[in-house]
C-alpha positions as protocol buffer text, in pm:
chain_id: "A"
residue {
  index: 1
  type: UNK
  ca { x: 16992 y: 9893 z: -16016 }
}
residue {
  index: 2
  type: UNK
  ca { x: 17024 y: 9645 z: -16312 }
}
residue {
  index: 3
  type: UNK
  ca { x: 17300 y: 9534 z: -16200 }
}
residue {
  index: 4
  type: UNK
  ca { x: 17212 y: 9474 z: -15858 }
}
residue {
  index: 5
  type: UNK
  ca { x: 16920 y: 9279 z: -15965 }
}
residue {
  index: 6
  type: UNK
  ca { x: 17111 y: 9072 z: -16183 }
}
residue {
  index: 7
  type: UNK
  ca { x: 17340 y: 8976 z: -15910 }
}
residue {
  index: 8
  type: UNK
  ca { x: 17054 y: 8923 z: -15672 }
}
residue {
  index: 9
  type: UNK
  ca { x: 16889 y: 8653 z: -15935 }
}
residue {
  index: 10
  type: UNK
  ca { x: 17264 y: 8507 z: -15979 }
}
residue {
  index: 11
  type: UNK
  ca { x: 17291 y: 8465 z: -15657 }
}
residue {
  index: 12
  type: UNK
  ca { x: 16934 y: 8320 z: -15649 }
}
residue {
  index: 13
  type: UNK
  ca { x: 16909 y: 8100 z: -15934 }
}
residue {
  index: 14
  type: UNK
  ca { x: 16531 y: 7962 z: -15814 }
}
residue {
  index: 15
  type: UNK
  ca { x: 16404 y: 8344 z: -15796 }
}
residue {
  index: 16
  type: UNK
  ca { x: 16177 y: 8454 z: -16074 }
}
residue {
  index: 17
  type: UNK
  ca { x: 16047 y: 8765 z: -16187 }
}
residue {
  index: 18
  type: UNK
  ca { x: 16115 y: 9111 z: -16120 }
}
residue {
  index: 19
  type: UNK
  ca { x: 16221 y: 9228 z: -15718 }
}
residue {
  index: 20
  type: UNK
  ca { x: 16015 y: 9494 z: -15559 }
}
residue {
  index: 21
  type: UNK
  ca { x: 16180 y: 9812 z: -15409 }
}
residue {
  index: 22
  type: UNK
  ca { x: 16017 y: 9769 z: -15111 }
}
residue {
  index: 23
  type: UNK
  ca { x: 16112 y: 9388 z: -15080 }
}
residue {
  index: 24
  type: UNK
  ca { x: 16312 y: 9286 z: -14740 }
}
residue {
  index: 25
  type: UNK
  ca { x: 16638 y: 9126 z: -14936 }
}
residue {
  index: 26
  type: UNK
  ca { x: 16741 y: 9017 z: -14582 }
}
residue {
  index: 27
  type: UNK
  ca { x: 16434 y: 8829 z: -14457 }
}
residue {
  index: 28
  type: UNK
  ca { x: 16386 y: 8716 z: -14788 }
}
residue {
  index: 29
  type: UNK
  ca { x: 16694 y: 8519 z: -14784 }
}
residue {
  index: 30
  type: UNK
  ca { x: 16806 y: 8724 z: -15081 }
}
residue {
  index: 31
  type: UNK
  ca { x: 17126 y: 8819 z: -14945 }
}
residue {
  index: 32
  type: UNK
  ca { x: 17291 y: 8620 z: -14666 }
}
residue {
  index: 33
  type: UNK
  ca { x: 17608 y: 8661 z: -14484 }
}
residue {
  index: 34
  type: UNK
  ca { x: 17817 y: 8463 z: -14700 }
}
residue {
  index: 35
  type: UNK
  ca { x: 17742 y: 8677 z: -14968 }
}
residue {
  index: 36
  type: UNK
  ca { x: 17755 y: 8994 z: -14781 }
}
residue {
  index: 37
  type: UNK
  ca { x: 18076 y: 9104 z: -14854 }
}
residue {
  index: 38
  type: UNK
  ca { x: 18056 y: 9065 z: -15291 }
}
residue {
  index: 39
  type: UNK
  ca { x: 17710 y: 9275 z: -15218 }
}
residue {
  index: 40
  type: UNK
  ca { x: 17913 y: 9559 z: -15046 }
}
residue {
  index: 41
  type: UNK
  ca { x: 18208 y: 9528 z: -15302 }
}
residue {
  index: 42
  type: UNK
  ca { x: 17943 y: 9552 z: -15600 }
}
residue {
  index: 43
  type: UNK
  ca { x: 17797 y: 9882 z: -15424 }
}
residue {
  index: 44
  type: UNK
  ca { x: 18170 y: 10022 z: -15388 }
}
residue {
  index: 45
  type: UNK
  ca { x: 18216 y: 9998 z: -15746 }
}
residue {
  index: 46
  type: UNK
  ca { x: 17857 y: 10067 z: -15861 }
}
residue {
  index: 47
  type: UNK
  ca { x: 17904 y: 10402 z: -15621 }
}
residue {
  index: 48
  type: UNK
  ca { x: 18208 y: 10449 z: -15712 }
}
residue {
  index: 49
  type: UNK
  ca { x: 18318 y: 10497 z: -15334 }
}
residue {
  index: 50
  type: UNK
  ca { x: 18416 y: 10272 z: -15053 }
}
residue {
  index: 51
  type: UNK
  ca { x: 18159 y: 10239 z: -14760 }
}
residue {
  index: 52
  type: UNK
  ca { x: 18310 y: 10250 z: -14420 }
}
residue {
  index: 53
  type: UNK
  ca { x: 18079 y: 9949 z: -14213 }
}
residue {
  index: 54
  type: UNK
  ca { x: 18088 y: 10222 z: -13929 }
}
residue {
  index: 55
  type: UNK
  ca { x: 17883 y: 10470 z: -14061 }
}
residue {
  index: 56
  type: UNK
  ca { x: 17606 y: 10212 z: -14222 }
}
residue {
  index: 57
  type: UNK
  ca { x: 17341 y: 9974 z: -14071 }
}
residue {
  index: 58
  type: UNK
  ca { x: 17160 y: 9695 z: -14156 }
}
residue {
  index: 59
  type: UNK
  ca { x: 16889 y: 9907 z: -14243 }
}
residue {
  index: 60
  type: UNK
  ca { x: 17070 y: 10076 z: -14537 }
}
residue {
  index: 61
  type: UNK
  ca { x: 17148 y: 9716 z: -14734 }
}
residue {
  index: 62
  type: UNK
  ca { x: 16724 y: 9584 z: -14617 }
}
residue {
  index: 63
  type: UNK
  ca { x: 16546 y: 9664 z: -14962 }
}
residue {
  index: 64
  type: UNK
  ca { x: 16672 y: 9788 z: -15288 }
}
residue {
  index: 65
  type: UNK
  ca { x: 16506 y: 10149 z: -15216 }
}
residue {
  index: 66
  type: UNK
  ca { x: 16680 y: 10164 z: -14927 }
}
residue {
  index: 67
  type: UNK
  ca { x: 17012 y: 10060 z: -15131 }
}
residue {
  index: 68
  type: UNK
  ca { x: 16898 y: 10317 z: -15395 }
}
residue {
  index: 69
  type: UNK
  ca { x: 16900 y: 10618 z: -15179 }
}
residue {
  index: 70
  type: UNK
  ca { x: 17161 y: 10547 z: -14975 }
}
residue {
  index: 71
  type: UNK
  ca { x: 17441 y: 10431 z: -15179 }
}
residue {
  index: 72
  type: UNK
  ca { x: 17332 y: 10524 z: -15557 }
}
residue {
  index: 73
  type: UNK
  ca { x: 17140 y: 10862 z: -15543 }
}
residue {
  index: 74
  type: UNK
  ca { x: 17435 y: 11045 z: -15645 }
}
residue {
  index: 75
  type: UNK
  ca { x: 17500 y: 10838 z: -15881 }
}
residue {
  index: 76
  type: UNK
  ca { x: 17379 y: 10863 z: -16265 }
}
């Protein structure tokens, strides 16, 4: 999730302090569609995997828990 984070606050350079698991990225302005794209690309190579769009929704990309147990679980 470090990584995440650190792209979150790159992406974000006014943010400070640490993000909550719980915290909507979307409403937040966090992540935006511009940058939605580099977000999924950083989760294929972070899972390891490729995500097909059809088999996710918006839900699954909402808060970093939710990015947590949907795309890294499996992953050490």
């Amino acid at each position: 999730m470090e990584r995440i984070t650190t792209w979150l606050h790159e992406k974000n350079p006014g943010l400070d302090g640490p993000i909550d698991a719980d915290e909507d990225l979307i409403e937040a302005r966090l992540i935006d569609s511009m940058d939605f794209l580099e977000f999924i690309d950083l989760l294929e190579e972070l899972s390891g995997s490729s995500i097909d769009l059809q088999d996710v929704t918006i839900d699954d990309f909402r808060t970093l828990g939710h990015v947590q147990k949907r795309f890294l679980s499996a992953t050490p």
